[in-house]
C-alpha atoms as an extended CHARMM CRD file, in Angstrom:
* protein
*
       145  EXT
         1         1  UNK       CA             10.8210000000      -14.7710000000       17.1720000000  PROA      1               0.0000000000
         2         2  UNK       CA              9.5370000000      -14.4060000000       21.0310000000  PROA      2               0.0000000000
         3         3  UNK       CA              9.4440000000      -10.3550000000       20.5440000000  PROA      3               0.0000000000
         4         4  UNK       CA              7.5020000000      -10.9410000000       16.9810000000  PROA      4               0.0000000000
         5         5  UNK       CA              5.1650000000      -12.4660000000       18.7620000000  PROA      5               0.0000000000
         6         6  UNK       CA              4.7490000000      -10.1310000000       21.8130000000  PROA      6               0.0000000000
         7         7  UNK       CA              4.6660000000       -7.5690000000       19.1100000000  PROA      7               0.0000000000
         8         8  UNK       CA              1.8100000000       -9.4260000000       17.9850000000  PROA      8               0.0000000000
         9         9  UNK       CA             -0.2500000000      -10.0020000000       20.7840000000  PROA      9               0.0000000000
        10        10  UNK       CA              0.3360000000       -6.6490000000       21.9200000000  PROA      10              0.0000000000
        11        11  UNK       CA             -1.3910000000       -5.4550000000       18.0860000000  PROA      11              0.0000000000
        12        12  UNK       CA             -4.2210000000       -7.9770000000       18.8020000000  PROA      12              0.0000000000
        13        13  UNK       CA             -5.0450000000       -6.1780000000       22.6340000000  PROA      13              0.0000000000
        14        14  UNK       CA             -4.9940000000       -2.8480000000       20.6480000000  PROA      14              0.0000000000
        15        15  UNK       CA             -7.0970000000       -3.6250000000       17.9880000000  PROA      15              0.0000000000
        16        16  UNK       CA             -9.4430000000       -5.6510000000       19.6520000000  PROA      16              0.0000000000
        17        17  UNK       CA            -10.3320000000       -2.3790000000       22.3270000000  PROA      17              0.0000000000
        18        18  UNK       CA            -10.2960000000       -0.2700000000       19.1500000000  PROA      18              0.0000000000
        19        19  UNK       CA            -13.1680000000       -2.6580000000       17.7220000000  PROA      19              0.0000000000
        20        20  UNK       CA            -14.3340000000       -3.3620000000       20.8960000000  PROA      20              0.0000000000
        21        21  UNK       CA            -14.2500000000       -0.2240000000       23.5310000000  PROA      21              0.0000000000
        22        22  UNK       CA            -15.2730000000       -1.1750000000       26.9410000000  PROA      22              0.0000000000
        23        23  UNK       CA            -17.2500000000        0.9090000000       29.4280000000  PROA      23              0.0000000000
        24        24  UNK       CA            -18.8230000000        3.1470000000       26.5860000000  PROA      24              0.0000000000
        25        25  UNK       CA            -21.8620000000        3.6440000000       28.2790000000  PROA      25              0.0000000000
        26        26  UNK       CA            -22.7810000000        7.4740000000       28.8720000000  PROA      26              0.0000000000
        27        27  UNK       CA            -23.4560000000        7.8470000000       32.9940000000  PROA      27              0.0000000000
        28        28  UNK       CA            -26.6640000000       10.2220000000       33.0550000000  PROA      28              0.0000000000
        29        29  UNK       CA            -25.5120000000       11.8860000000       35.8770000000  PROA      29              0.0000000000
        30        30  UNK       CA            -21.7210000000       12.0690000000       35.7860000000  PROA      30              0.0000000000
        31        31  UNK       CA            -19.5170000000       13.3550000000       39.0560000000  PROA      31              0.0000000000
        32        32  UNK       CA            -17.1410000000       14.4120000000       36.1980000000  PROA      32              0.0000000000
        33        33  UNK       CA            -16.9040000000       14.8020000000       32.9120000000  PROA      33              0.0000000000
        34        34  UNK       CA            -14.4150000000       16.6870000000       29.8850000000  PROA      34              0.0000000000
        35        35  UNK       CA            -14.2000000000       16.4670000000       26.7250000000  PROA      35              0.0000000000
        36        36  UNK       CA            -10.6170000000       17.0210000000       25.0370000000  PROA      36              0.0000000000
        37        37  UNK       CA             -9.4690000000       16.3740000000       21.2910000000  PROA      37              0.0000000000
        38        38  UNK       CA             -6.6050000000       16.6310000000       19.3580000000  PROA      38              0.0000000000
        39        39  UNK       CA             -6.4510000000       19.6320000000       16.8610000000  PROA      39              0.0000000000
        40        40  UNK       CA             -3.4270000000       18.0900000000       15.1210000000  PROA      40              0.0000000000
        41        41  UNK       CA             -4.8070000000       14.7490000000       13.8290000000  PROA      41              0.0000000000
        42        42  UNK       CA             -8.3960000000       14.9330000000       15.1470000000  PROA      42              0.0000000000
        43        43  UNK       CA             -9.0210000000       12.3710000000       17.5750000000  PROA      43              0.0000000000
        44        44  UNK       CA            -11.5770000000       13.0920000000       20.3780000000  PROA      44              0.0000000000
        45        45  UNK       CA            -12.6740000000       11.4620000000       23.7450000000  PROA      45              0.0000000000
        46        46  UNK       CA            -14.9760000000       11.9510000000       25.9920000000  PROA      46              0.0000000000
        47        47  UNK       CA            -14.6080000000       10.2900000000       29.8250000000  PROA      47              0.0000000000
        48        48  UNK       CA            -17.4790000000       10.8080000000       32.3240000000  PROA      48              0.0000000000
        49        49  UNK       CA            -16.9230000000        9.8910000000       35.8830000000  PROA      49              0.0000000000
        50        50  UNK       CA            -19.5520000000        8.6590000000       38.5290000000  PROA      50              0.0000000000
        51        51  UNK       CA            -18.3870000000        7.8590000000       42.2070000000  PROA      51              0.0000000000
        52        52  UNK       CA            -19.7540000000        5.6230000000       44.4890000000  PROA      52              0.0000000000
        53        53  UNK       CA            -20.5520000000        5.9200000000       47.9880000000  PROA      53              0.0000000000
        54        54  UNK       CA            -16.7210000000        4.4070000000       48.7120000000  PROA      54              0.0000000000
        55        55  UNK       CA            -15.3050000000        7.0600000000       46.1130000000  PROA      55              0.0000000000
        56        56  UNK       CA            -14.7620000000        3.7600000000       43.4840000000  PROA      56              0.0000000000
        57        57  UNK       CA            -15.1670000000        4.9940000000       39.9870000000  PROA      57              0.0000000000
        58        58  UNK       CA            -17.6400000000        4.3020000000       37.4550000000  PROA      58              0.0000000000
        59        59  UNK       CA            -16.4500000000        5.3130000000       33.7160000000  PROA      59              0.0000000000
        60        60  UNK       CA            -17.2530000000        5.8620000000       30.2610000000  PROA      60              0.0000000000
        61        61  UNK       CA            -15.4090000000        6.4230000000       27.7760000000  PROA      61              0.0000000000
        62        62  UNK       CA            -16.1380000000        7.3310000000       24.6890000000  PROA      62              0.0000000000
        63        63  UNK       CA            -14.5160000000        9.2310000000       21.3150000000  PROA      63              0.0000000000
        64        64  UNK       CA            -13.8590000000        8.9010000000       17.9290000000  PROA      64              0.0000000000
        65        65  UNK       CA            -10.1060000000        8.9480000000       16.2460000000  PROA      65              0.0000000000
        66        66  UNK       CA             -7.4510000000        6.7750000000       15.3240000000  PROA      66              0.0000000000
        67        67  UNK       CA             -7.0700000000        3.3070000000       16.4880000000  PROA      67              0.0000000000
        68        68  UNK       CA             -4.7560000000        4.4750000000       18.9860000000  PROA      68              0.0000000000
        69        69  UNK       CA             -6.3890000000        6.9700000000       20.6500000000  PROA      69              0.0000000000
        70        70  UNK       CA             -9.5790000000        4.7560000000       20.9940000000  PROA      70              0.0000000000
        71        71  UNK       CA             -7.6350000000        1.6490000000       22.1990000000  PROA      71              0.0000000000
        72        72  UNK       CA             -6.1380000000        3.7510000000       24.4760000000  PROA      72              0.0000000000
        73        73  UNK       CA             -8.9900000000        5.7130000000       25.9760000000  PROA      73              0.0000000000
        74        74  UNK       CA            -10.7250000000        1.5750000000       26.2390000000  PROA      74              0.0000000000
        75        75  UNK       CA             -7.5310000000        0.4700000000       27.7180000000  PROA      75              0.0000000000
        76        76  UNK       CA             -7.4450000000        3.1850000000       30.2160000000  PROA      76              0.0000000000
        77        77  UNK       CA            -11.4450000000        2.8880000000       31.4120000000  PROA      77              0.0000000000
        78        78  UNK       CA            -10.6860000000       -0.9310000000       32.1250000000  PROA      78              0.0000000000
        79        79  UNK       CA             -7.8810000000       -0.3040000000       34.0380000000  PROA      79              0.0000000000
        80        80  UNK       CA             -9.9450000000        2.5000000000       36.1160000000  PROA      80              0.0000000000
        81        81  UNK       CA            -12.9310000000        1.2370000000       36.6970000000  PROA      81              0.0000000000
        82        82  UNK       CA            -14.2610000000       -0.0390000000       40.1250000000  PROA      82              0.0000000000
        83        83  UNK       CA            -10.7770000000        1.2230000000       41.7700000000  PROA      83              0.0000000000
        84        84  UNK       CA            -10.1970000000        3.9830000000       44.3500000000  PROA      84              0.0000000000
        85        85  UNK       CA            -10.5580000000        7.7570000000       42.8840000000  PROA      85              0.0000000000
        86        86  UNK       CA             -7.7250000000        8.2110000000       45.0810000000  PROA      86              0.0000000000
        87        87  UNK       CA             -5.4720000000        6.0640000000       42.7240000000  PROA      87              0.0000000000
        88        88  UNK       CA             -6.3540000000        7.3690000000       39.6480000000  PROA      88              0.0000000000
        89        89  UNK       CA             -3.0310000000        9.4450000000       39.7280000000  PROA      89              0.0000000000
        90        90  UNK       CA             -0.9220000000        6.4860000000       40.1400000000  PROA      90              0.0000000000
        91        91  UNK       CA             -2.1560000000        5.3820000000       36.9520000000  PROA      91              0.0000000000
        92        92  UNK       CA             -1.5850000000        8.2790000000       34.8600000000  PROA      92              0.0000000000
        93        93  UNK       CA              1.7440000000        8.8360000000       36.3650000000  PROA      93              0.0000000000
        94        94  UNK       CA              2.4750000000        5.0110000000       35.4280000000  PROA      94              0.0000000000
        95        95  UNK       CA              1.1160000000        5.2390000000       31.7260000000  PROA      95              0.0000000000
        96        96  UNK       CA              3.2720000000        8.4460000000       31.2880000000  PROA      96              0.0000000000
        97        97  UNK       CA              6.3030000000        6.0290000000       32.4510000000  PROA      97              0.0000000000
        98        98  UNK       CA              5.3440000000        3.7600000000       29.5120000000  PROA      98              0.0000000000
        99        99  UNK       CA              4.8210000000        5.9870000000       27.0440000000  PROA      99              0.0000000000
       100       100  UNK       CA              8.3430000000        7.5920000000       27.8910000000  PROA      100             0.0000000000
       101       101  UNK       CA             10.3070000000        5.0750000000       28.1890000000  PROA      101             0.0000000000
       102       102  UNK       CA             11.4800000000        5.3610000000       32.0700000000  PROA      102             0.0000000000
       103       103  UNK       CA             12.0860000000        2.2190000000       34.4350000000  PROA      103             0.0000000000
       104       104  UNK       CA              8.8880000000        0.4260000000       35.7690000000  PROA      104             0.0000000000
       105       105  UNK       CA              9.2620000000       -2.2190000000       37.9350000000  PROA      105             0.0000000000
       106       106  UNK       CA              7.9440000000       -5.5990000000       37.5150000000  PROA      106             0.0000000000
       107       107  UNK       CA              4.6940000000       -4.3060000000       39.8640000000  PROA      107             0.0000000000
       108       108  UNK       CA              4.2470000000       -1.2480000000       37.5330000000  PROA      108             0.0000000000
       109       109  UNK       CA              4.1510000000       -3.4270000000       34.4400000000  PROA      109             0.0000000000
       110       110  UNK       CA              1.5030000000       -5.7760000000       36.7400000000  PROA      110             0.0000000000
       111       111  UNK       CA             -0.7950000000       -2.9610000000       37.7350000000  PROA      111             0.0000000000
       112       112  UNK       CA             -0.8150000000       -1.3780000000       34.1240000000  PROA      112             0.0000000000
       113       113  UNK       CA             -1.6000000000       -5.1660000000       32.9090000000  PROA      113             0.0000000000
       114       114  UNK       CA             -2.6140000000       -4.7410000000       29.2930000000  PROA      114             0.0000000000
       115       115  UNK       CA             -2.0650000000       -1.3290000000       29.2720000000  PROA      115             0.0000000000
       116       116  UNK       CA              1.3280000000       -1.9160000000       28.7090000000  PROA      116             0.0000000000
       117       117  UNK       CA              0.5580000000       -3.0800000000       24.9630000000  PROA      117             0.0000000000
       118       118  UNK       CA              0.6140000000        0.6180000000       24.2230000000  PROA      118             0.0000000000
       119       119  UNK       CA              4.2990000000        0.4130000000       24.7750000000  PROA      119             0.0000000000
       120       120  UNK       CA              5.2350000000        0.3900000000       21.1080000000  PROA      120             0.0000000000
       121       121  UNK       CA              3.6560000000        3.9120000000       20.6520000000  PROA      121             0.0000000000
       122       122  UNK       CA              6.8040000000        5.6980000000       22.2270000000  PROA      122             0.0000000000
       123       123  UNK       CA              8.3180000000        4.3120000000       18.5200000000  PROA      123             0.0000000000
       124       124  UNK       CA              6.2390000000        6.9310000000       17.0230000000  PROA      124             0.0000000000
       125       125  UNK       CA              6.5230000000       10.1340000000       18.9430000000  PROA      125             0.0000000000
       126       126  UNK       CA              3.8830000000       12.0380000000       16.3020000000  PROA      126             0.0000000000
       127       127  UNK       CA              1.5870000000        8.9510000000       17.7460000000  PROA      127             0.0000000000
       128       128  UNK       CA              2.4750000000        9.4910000000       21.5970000000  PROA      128             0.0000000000
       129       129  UNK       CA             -0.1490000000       12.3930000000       21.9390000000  PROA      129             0.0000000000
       130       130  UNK       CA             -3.1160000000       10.2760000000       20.2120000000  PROA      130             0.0000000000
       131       131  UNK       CA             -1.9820000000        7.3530000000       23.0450000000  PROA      131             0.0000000000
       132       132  UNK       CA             -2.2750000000       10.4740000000       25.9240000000  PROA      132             0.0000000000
       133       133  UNK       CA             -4.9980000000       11.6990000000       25.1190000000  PROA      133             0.0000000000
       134       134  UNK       CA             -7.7240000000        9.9940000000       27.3670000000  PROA      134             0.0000000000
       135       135  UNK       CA             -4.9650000000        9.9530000000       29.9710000000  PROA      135             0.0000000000
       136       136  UNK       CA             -4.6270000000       14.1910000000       29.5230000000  PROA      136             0.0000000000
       137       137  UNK       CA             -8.1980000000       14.2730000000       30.1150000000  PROA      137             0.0000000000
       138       138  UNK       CA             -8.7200000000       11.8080000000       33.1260000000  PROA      138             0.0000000000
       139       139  UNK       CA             -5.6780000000       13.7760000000       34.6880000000  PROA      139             0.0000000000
       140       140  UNK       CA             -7.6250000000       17.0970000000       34.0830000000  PROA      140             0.0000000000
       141       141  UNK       CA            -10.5770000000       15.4240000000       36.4000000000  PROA      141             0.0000000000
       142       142  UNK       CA             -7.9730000000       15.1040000000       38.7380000000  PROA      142             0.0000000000
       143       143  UNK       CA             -6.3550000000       18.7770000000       38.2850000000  PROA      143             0.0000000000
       144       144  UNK       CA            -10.1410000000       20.0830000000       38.7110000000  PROA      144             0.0000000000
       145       145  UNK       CA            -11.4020000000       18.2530000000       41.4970000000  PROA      145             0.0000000000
């Protein structure tokens, strides 16, 4: 009953950032910005990255695809914005831990917060690549700059 529910609530955080992305705003002047989509199913995203004068990161995020992708991509611009450019790796890396299953600690699970309700993707592998996707793009900022 207790993981029907988490199942649940997990469905709800995904759905609700699929209806209602956060930090969709374009940035006129973007530090960064890429564009990446995927040829199999279709699903696209945009992320634009603006830096402050403390290297803190401003983000959009925007796209169109499945509910997955777009959730996602949301998911991912909440947990990035306002924080350090300098730990933006951290959170790919962590997401990619997720997504494939290996050992987080209790503290990885906090810092990916609701994130984590992405977990049920790695169910699906054909569905793993629409949940990468913004995370493929932020981490080809990262490769780039």
């Amino acid at each position: 009953m207790v993981n029907d529910e988490l199942n649940e609530m997990y469905e709800e955080i995904v759905m609700d950032h699929y209806h209602n992305p956060r930090n969709t705003d374009l940035i006129s002047q973007p530090d960064f910005e890429v564009e990446k989509n995927n040829p199999f199913c279709g699903d696209e995203i945009k992320i634009q990255i603006s830096l402050d004068e403390n290297k803190n990161v401003s983000v959009s995020v925007t796209g169109r695809g499945c509910a997955i992708s777009q959730a996602s991509g949301s998911l991912m611009a909440e947990q990035i914005h306002l924080t350090p450019y300098s730990e933006l790796q951290e959170n790919v890396n962590l997401f990619r831990k997720l997504i494939k299953s290996e050992e987080l600690s209790e503290e990885d699970l906090d810092k990916l917060g609701d994130i984590s309700s992405l977990s049920g993707v790695k169910k699906f592998p054909v569905r793993i690549k629409c949940a990468m996707l913004s995370w493929v793009a932020l981490e080809e900022i990262l490769r780039k700059n």
